[in-house]
C-alpha positions in Angstrom: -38.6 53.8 4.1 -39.0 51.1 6.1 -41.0 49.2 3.3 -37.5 49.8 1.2 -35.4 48.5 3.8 -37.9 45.6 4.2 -37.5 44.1 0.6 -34.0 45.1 0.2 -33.2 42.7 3.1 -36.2 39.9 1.6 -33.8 39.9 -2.0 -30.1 40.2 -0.2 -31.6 36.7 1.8 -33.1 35.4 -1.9 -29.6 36.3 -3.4 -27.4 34.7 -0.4 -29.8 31.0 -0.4 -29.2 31.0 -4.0 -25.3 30.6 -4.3 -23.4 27.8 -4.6 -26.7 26.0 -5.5 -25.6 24.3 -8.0 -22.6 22.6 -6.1 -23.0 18.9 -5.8 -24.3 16.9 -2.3 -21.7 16.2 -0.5 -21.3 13.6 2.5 -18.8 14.5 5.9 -17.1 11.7 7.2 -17.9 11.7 11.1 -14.7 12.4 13.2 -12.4 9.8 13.8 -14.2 7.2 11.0 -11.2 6.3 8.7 -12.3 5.9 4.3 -12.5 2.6 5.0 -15.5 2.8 7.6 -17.6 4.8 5.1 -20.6 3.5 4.1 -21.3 3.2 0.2 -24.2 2.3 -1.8 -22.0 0.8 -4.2 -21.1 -3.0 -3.8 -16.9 -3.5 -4.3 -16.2 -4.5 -7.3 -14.7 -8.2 -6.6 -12.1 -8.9 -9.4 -11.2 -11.9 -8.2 -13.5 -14.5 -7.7 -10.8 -17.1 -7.0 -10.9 -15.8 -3.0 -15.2 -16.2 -2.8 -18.3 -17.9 -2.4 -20.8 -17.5 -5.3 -24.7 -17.9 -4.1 -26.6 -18.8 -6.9 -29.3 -21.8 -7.1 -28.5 -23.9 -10.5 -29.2 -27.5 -11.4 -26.4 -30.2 -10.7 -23.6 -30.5 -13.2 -23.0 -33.4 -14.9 -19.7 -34.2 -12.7 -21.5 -33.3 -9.6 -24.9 -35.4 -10.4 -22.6 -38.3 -11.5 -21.0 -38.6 -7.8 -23.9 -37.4 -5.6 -26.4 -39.9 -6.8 -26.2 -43.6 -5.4 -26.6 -45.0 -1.7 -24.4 -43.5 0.9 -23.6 -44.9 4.3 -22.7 -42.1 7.5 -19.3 -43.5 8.1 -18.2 -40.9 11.1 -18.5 -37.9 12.7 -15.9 -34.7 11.5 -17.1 -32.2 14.1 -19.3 -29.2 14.5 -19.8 -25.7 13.2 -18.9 -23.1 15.0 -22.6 -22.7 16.4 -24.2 -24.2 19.6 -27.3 -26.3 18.2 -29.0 -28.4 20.8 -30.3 -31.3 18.5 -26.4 -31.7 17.2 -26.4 -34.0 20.3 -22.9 -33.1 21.4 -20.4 -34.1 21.9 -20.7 -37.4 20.1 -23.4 -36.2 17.4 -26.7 -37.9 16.1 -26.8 -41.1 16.3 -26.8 -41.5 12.4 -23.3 -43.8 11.9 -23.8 -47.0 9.9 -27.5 -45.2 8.8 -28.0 -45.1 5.2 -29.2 -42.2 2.5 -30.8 -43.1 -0.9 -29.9 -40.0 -3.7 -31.3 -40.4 -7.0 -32.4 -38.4 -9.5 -36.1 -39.1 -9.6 -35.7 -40.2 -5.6 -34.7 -39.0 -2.6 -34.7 -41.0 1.0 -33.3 -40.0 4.2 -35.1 -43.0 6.2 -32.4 -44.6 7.0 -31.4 -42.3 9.5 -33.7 -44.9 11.6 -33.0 -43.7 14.8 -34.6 -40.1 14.1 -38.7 -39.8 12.5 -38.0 -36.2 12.2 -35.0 -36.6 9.3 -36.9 -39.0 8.1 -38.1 -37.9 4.5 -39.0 -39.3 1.1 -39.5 -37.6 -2.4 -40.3 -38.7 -5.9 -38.2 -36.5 -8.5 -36.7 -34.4 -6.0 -35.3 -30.9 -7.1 -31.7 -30.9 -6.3 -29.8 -27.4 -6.5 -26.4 -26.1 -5.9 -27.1 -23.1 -4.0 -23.2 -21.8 -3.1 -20.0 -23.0 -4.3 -16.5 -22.0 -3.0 -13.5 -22.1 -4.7 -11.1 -22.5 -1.5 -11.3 -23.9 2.3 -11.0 -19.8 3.5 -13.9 -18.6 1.6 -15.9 -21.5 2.5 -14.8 -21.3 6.5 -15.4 -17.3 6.6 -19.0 -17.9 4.5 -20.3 -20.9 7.2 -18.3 -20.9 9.7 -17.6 -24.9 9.4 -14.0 -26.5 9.6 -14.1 -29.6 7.7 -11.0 -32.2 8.8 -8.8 -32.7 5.6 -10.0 -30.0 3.5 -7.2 -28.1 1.2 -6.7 -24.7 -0.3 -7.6 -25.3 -3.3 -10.9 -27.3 -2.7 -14.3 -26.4 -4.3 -17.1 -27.0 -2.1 -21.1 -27.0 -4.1 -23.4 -27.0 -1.1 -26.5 -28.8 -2.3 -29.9 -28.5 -1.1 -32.9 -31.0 -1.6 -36.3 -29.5 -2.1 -39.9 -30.8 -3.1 -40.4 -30.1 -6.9 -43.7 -29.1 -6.1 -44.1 -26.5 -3.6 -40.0 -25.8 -4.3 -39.5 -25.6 0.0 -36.3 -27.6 1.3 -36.9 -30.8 2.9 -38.3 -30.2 6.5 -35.4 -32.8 8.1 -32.7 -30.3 8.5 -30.1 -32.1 6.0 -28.0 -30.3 3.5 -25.2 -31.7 1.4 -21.7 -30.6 1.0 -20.1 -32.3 -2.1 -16.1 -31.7 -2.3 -14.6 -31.6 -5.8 -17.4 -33.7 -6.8 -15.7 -36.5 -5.4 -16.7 -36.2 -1.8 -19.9 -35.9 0.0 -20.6 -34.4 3.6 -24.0 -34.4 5.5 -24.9 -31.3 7.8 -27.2 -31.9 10.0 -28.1 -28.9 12.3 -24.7 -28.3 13.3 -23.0 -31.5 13.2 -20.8 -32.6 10.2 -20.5 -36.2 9.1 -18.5 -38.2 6.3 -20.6 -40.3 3.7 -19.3 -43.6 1.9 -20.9 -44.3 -0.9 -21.9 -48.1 -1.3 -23.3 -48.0 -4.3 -24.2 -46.3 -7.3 -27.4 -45.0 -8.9 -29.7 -47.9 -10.4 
C-alpha cells in the first residue's frame, strides 16, 4: 500500500512540473522600474539619423580632403571640453598660437607646434580617416561633450584622425581634427579646442 501511495504521489509531481511547459519565458519588471527602465537586448531602431552621430572609420571625401589638406596656422583658443585634462594648460591653453601644421596627402607634420617635442610628429603617406560625423551641434555636444563658439544647428562635424599607414595606431601627439562643413578646421588637443587658418594650400 504504501508502495501504491508512493508512486501515485512520484506521477501526480511528474504530471503537476509538466503543465504549462510549453508557455514562453517570461521577464518581471522589478517594482517600481517604469517600461522605459527595462533592459532589452535589442538596439532602438533609430529612424532618424538627422538627430545622431554615425561612428564609422572611411577615407576622406573628396570635399573634405580638398579643404583639410594645406598649411594651417593655430589662430586662437575656443575653449575646453567639458573634462579636466592637466596638459590642456588652463586657463589660457597650449602654447600652440601662431604654430603651424603641415596636412597633405602623402605628409603629415605637427612640428610646428615648436614649443611641445611631445606633439611633435611626422609621417610619410599618412592614413587619414573620418571616424564620426554629426549632422547637428546637439548630437555632436551630447556624443563629446565639447561646445564649439559659433557652431549652428544644422552643422556637420567629420572628426578626423591621423594614423601611421603602417602599423594603422593614431599619431602618439594627442591631436585630432574637427573639420566643420568641410570648410572649417578645429584642432583638439587633450582637452583644449583651437581655431586653424589655413595659409596655404596643398603643393
Amino acid at each position: 500500500m504504501k508502495k501504491e501511495l508512493g508512486l501515485l504521489m512520484l506521477w501526480s509531481t511528474i504530471l503537476l512540473s509538466g503543465c504549462g511547459a510549453d508557455k514562453p519565458a517570461t521577464v518581471t519588471q522589478g517594482t517600481g522600474d517604469s517600461p522605459s527602465k527595462q533592459i532589452t537586448t535589442q538596439p532602438e531602431q533609430n529612424t532618424d539619423r538627422s538627430g545622431d552621430c554615425t561612428v564609422d572609420r572611411i577615407g576622406l571625401d573628396s570635399e573634405t580632403a580638398q579643404n583639410f589638406y594645406g598649411t594651417w596656422e593655430v589662430e586662437k583658443l575656443l575653449g575646453f571640453a567639458n573634462s579636466y585634462n592637466d596638459a590642456s594648460e588652463y586657463p589660457t591653453g597650449q602654447k600652440f598660437i601662431g604654430d603651424k601644421i603641415i596636412i597633405k596627402k602623402d605628409f603629415f607634420s605637427s612640428k610646428g607646434l615648436k614649443n611641445y617635442t611631445k606633439y611633435q610628429t611626422e609621417l610619410k603617406n599618412p592614413l587619414y580617416e573620418i571616424t564620426t560625423i554629426c549632422t547637428d551641434s546637439t548630437s555632436f555636444y551630447r556624443f563629446y561633450k565639447i561646445d564649439i563658439p559659433d557652431l549652428n544647428i544644422k552643422d556637420v562635424v567629420k572628426v578626423i584622425d591621423v594614423s601611421d599607414p603602417y602599423t594603422k595606431l593614431g599619431i602618439p601627439s594627442s591631436l585630432n581634427f574637427f573639420a566643420i562643413n568641410s570648410d572649417r578646421l578645429i584642432l583638439l588637443s587633450e582637452a583644449t579646442i583651437f581655431e586653424l587658418k589655413k595659409i596655404a594650400d596643398e603643393m
